[in-house]
C-alpha positions as CSV (number, residue, x, y, z in Angstrom):
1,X,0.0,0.0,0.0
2,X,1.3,3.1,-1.0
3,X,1.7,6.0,1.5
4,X,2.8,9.7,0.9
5,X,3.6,11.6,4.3
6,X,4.7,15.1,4.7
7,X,6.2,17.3,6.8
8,X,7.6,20.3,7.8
9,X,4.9,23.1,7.1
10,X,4.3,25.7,10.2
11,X,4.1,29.5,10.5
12,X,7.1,31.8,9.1
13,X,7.4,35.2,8.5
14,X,7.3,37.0,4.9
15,X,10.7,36.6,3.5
16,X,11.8,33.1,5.3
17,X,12.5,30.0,4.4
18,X,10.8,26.1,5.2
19,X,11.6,22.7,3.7
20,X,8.8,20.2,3.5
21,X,9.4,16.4,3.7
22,X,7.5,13.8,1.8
23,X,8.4,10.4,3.2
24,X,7.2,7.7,0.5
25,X,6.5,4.0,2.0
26,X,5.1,1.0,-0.5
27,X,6.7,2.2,-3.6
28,X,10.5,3.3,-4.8
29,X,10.8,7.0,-5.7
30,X,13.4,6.5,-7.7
31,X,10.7,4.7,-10.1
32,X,8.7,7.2,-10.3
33,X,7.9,11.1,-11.0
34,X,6.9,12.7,-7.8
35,X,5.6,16.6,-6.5
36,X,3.8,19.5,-4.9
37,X,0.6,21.1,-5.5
38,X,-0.7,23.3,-3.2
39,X,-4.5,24.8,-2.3
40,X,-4.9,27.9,-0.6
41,X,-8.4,28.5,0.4
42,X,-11.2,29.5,-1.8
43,X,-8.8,28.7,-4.8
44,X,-7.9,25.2,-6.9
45,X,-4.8,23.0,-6.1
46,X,-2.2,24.0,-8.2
47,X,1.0,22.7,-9.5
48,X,4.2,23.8,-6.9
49,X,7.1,21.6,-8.7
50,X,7.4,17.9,-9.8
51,X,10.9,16.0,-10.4
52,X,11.5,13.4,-12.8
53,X,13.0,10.1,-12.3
54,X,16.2,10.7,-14.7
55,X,16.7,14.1,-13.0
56,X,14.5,17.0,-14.4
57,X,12.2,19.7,-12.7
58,X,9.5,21.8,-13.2
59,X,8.8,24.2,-11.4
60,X,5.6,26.9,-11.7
61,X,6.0,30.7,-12.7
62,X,5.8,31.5,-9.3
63,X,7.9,29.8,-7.4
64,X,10.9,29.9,-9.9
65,X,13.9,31.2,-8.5
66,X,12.4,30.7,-5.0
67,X,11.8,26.5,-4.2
68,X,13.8,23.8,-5.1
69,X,12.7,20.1,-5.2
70,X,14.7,17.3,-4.6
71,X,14.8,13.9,-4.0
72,X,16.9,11.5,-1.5
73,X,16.2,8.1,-3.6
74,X,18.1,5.9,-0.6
75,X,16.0,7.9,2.1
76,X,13.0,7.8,-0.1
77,X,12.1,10.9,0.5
78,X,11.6,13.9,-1.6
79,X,12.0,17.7,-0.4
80,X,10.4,21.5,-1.4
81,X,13.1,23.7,-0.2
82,X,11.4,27.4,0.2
83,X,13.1,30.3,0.7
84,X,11.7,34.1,0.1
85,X,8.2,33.0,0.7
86,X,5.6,35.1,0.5
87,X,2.2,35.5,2.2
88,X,0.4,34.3,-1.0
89,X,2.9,31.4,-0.9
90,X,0.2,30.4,1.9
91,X,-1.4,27.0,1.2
92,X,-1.7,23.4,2.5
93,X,1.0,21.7,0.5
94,X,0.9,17.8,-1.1
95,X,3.0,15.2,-2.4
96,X,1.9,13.5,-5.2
97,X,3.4,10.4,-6.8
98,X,2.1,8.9,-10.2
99,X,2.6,5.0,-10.3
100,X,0.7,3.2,-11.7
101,X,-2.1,5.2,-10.1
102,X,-1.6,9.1,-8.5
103,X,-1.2,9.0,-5.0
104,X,-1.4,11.9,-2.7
105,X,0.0,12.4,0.8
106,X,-2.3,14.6,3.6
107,X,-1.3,17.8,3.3
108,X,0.9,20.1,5.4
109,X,0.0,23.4,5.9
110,X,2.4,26.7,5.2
111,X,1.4,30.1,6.6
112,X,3.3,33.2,5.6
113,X,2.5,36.2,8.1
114,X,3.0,39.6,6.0
């Protein structure tokens, strides 16, 4: 059974920094193109980043220049490194994985005071 579970979200003042964890169990990341979306409230989930298996990102107009994703294949684990976030960076971030099916992990929430 494949579980997606994150962590790190929390409070932070405008202009800080987070990393959120995603700690994979039943499947191998390394397999498999992983991500974040986020939803803020009142507003659709939208694509943060995803990673590739042979290396490549994507990230969305937004957060370019600002989050970096990676991916620890031995830990099986992939991170959202944040730094100059911004109070409409506000949202309750998820992994997602796409198997053989899309599998989504709970959600963690950021909160960027102004």
């Amino acid at each position: 059974q494949v579980q997606l579970v994150e962590s790190g979200g929390g409070v932070v003042q405008a202009g800080g920094s987070l990393r959120l964890s995603c700690a994979a169990s039943g499947v191998r990341i390394s397999r498999n193109r992983m991500g974040w979306y986020r939803q803020a409230p009142g507003k659709q989930r939208e694509l943060v980043a995803t990673s590739g298996i042979f290396g490549s990102t994507n990230y969305a107009d937004s957060v370019k220049g600002r989050f970096t994703i990676s991916r620890d294949n031995a830990m099986n684990t992939i991170y959202l490194q944040m730094n100059s976030l911004k109070p409409e960076d506000t949202a309750v971030y998820y992994c997602w994985l796409n198997s053989d099916s899309t599998y989504w992990g709970q959600g963690t929430q950021v909160t960027v005071s102004s």
